[in-house]
C-alpha positions in Angstrom: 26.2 105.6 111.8 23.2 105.7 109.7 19.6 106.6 111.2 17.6 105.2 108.5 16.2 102.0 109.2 17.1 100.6 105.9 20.6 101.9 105.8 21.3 100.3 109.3 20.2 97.0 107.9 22.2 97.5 105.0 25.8 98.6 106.9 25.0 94.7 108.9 24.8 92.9 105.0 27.7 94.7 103.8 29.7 93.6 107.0 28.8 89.9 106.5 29.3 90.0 103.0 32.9 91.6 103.8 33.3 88.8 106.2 32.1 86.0 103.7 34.5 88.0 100.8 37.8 88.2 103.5 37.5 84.6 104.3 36.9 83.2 100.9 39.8 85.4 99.5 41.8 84.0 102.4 41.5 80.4 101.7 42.4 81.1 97.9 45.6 82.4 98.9 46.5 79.7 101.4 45.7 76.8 98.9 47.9 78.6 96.2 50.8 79.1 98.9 50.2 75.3 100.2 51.0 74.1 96.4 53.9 76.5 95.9 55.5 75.0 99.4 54.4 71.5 98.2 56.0 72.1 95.1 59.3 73.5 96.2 59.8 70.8 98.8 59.0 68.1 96.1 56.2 66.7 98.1 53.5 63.4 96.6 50.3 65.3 96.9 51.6 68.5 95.5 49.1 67.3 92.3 46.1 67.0 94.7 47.2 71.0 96.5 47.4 71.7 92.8 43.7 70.7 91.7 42.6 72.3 95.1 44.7 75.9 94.3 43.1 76.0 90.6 39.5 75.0 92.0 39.7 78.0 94.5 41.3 80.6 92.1 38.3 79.4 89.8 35.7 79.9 92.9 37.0 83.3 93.6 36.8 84.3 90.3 33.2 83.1 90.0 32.1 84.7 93.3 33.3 88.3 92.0 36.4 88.1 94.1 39.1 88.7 91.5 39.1 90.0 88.0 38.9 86.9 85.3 42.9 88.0 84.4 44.1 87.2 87.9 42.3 84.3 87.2 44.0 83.7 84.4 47.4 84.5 84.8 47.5 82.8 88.8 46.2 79.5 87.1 48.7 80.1 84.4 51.7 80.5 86.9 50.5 77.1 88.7 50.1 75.4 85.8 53.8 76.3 84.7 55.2 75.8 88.2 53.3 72.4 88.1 55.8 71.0 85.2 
């Protein structure tokens, strides 16, 4: 455990920001597996759980999340599993 009154305050930001990080990666996953089981069990909204699964791959990749190919090549597997 740090001493140093800045490091102290700075293990508390990294923990939020690891919390923030967790959860936002979390969600990204589960709209991505919510279209895949949509789209396997032929559901109607599987187009909506598709917009929703590119829009959060795209947030995560803005946010620093995942590398821009992850990005790429999850929105690429949608898209094909899509047609």
């Amino acid at each position: 455990m740090p001493i140093i009154k800045s490091a102290i305050e700075r293990v508390k930001t990294n923990e939020k920001a690891q919390e923030r990080n967790a959860s936002q990666l979390s969600k990204m996953r589960t709209a991505v597996k919510k279209f895949e089981k949509a789209q396997a069990a032929g559901s109607d909204d599987a187009k909506e759980l598709y917009i929703n699964a590119i829009s959060a791959v795209d947030h995560a990749k803005s946010k620093g999340l995942i590398k821009a190919n992850k990005a790429a090549r999850d929105k690429s597997r949608l898209t094909k599993l899509a047609k």
